[in-house]
C-alpha positions, 0 to 999 in steps of 0.5 A, spaced: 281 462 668 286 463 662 284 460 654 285 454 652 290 453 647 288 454 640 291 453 633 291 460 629 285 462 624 286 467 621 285 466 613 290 474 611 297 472 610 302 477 612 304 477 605 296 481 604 295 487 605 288 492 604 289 499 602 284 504 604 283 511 600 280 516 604 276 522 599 274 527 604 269 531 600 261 531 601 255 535 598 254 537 605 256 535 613 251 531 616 250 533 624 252 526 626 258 525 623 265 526 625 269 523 619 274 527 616 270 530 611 268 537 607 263 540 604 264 539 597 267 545 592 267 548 585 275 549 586 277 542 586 283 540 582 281 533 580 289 532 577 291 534 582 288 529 587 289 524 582 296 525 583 297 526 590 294 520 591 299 516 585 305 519 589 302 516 595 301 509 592 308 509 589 311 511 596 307 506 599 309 500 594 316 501 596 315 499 602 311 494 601 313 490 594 312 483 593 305 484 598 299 482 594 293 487 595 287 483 598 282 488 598 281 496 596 277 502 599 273 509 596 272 511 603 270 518 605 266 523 604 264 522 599 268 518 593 262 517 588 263 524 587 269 523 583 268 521 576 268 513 573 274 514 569 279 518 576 276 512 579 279 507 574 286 510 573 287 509 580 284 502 580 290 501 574 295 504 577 293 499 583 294 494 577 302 496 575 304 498 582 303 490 586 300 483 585 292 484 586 289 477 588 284 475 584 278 475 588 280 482 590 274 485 592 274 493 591 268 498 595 266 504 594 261 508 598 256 511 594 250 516 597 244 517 594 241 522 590 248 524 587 249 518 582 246 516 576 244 509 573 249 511 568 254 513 573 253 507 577 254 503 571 261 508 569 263 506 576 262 498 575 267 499 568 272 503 572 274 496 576 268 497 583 267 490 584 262 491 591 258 498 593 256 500 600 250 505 599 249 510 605 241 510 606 241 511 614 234 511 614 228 509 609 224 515 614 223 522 612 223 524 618 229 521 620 233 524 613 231 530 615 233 529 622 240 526 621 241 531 615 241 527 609 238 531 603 236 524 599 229 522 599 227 515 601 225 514 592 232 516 592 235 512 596 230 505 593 232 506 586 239 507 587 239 501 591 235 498 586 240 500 580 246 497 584 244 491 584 242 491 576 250 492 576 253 489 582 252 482 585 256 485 591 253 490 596 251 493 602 246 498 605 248 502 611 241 504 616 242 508 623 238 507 628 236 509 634 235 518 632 231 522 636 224 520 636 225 514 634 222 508 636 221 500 635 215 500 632 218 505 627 224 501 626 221 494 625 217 497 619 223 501 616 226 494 616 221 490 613 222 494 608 230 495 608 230 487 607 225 487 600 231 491 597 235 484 597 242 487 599 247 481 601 250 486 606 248 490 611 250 495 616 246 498 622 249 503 626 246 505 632 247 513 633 253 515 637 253 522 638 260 524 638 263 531 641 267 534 635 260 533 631 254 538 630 250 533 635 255 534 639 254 541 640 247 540 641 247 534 646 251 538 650 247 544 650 241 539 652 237 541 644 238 533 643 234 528 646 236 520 645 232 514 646 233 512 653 237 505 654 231 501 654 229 502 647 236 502 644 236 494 647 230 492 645 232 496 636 239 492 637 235 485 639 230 485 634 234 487 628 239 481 631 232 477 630 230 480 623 236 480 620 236 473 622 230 471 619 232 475 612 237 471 612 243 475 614 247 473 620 251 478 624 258 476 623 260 482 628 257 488 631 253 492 626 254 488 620 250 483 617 251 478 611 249 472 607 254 466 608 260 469 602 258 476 602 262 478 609 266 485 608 274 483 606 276 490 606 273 490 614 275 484 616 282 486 615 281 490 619 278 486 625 283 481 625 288 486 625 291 485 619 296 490 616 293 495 611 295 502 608 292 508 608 292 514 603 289 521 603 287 526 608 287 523 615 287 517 613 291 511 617 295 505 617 297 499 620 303 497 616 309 491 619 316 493 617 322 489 618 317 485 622 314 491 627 308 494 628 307 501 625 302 506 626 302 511 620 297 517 620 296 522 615 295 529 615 288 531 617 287 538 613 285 536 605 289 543 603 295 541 607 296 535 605 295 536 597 300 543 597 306 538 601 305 534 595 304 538 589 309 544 593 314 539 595 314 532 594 312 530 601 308 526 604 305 529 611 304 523 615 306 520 622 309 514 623 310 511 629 312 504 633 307 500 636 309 497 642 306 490 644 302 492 649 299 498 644 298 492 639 295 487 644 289 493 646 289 495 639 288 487 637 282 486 643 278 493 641 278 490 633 278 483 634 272 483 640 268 486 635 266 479 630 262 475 633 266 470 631 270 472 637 279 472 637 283 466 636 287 467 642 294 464 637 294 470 633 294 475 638 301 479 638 301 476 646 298 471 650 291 473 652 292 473 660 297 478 660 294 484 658 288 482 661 284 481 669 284 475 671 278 475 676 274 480 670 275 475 664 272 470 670 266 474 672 264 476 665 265 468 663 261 466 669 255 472 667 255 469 660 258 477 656 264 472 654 265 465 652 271 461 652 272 455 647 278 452 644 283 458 645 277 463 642 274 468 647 268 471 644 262 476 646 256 474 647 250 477 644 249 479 651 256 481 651 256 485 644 249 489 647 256 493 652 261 490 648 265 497 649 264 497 657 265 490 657 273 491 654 275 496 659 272 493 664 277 487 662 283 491 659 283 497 665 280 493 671 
């Protein structure tokens, strides 16, 4: 059952891009993560950083020019670490090299318990217009246990301090560690929504292998929920986020109507965007073909090949359509708006199993309306099962 012809929605031009910058250091490494990231040194070289990053950005205009920035990125690591003023050579350096759009939103993930009221105000100054504040759990049992070294008072204030200066924020939870439980995850959450964040993100834990939870998974030292209760958390926060007013507009992230995340949205509509920094990466077209760039992962090499020789260690790679169609699917099936089947780089059916998108139409995982496939919530509770099954049946 092939989709229905549909008439393209998609709000990014290819005359936008977005530009994600990638500071890989932290204060320290949670067992949970598998980001490209580092324990935080005295011997960082901030100069130095700030013109890695400005070589990279002037490389990248080149290739670019006449293409307006939609939407900026600090990611990390860490990035509220650096200072305001670094921050904000950057944001003006941005300014000089392309036309930035004039709602132009600007992000910066922030933790708690390393920013000052003062800090976060220098922050605003500097051109940071919207703030994703990595709290994952209002328990002390479950920072201990996910390794965070701030305190639920830490986290409180600093949202509360964000939201005297920014209008647009958001809140990061993870859900389902170990020994956690649904009457545990209802309280927590009825707190997490008197904090008034207009954005929301809960992800449930996901243990990856090159991770500390990794090791001791595999070694059998970590016990999850089972699936059962990992269900029943995901269902009712789709209820209690609704109830507090932020409606799910894709898998793990929650908004008030206008307060959706542009920067991410890009990339689920498969948007172009650039990466910069350390193991930073990219989907950039040129010449009307689709290129994958990958940047060095290693902090140290990737800034010696800059200083030392004026060279950007990155990989560049050509995608064909069929890597772009899978690439496409994966992202765009995340939103809970689902894909409009025009904008994809093939037609829908011929990448796809027929008799799969049936049967899971009929079994009521997707929907299929006017050209546009979407997973249901029943769909979005396996979404990653449910898109191999689809793509690789």
């Amino acid at each position: 059952m092939a989709p229905t012809k549909a008439y393209s929605k998609k709000h990014v031009s290819k005359d936008y891009f977005a530009l994600y910058i990638h500071w890989p250091f932290c204060m320290s490494k949670c067992p949970y993560c598998s980001f490209n990231s580092y324990p935080i040194t005295d011997l960082i070289d901030f100069e130095a950083w700030k013109y890695a990053y400005r070589f990279c950005l002037e490389k990248s205009a080149q290739q670019t020019r006449d293409r307006k920035i939609t939407s900026v990125y600090f990611g990390g690591g860490t990035p509220s670490l650096l200072p305001a003023a670094f921050l904000g050579d950057l944001i003006n350096d941005l300014h000089k090299l392309w036309p930035i759009a004039d709602d132009c939103e600007i992000s910066i993930e922030m933790n708690p318990g390393n920013v000052t009221e003062s800090h976060i105000a220098n922050i605003y100054s500097a051109g940071i217009n919207r703030v994703s504040i990595g709290i994952q759990s209002l328990r002390t049992d479950g920072l201990t246990i996910l390794g965070r070294k701030h305190s639920v008072d830490d986290a409180l204030r600093t949202a509360d301090f964000c939201s005297r200066f920014f209008k647009n924020y958001s809140v990061d939870l993870i859900y389902a560690w170990p020994t956690h439980d649904l009457e545990q995850w209802k309280k927590e959450l009825a707190i997490a929504f008197t904090l008034g964040a207009p954005h929301m993100s809960f992800y449930q834990l996901v243990v990856e292998s090159d991770s500390v939870f990794g090791d001791m998974y595999s070694r059998g030292e970590l016990i999850l929920p089972d699936d059962n209760t990992c269900a029943s958390m995901f269902e009712y926060l789709q209820y209690a986020a609704c109830e507090a007013g932020l409606s799910a507009y894709e898998i793990s992230n929650h908004a008030r109507p206008g307060f959706e995340c542009r920067h991410n949205i890009s990339y689920w509509e498969y948007s172009d965007y650039i990466g910069i920094g350390p193991g930073a990466h990219g989907r950039l077209t040129i010449n009307n073909q689709k290129h994958s760039i990958v940047h060095e992962l290693n902090p140290q090499k990737w800034l010696n090949s800059i200083m030392d020789r004026q060279h950007i260690l990155e990989e560049m790679t050509m995608l064909s359509l069929d890597e772009q169609m899978k690439e496409a699917l994966l992202v765009g099936m995340r939103m809970t708006k689902g894909i409009f089947c025009d904008d994809l780089p093939m037609p829908f059916e011929s990448i796809v199993n027929a008799k799969a998108f049936d049967r899971l139409l009929k079994e009521k995982y997707l929907t299929n309306k006017d050209g546009v496939v979407a997973a249901t919530l029943k769909g979005r509770k396996r979404l990653n099962a449910l898109m191999s099954y689809l793509i690789d049946s």
